[in-house]
C-alpha positions as CSV (number, residue, x, y, z in Angstrom):
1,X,-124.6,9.0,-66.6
2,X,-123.9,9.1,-62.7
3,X,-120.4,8.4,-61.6
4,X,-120.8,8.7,-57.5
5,X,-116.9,8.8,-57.9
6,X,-116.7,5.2,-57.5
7,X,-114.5,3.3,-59.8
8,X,-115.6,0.1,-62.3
9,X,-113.7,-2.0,-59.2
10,X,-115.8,-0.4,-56.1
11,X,-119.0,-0.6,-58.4
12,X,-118.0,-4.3,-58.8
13,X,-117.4,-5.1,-55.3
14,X,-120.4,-3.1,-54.2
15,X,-122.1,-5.7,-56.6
16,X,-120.9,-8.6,-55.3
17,X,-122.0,-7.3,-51.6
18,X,-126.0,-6.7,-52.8
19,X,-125.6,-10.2,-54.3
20,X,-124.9,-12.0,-51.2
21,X,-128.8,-11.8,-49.9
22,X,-128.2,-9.9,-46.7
23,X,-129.8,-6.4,-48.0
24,X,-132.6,-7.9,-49.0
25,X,-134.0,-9.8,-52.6
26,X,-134.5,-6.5,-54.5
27,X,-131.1,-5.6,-53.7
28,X,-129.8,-9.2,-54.4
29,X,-131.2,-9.6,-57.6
30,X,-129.6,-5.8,-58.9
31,X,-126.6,-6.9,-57.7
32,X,-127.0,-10.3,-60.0
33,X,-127.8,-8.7,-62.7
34,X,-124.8,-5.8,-62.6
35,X,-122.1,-8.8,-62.2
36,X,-123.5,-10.4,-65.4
37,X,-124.3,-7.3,-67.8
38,X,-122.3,-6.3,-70.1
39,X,-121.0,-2.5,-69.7
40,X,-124.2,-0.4,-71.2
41,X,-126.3,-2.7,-69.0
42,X,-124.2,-2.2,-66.1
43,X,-124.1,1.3,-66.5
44,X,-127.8,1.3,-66.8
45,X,-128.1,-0.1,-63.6
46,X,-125.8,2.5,-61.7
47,X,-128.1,5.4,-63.3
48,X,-130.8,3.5,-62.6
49,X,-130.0,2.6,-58.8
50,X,-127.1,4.9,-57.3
51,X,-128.2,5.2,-53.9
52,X,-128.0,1.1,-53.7
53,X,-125.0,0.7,-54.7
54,X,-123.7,3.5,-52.6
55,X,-125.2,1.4,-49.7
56,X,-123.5,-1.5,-51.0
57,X,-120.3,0.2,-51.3
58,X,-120.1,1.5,-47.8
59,X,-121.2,-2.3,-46.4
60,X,-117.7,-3.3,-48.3
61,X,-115.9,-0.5,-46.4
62,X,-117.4,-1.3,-42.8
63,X,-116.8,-5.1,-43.6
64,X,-113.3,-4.3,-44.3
65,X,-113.3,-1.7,-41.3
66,X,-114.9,-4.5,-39.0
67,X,-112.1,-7.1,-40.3
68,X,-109.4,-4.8,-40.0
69,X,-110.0,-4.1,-36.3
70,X,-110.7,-8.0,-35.7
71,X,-106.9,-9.0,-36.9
72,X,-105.7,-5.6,-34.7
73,X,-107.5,-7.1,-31.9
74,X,-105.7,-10.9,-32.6
């Protein structure tokens, strides 16, 4: 089991990000498939993938960097 020290929540949202179709449809379709599985299929997934869900992870934080700044900036 690989944690990447990401909690069930980051994993999640990390999840929700792949699903969106901008990373491409490999990464879409992983990202479908961990929102739906239950928690040994999830988990399967994160062993099975960790480096794309670390990508999808650190697209959250620069979205939420990139938003941050925008309402500074208002």
């Amino acid at each position: 089991m690989i944690n990447n020290s990401l909690t069930p929540q980051e994993f999640y949202l990390s999840a929700v990000e792949l699903s969106t179709g901008q990373h491409g449809s490999f990464a879409g379709a992983i990202g479908d498939a961990y929102i739906v599985a239950d928690k040994g299929n999830s988990q399967k997934l994160v062993d099975a993938f960790p480096e794309l869900f670390m990508r999808g992870w650190h697209w959250v934080q620069s979205k939420r960097m990139t938003q941050a700044g925008e309402r500074q900036d208002a």
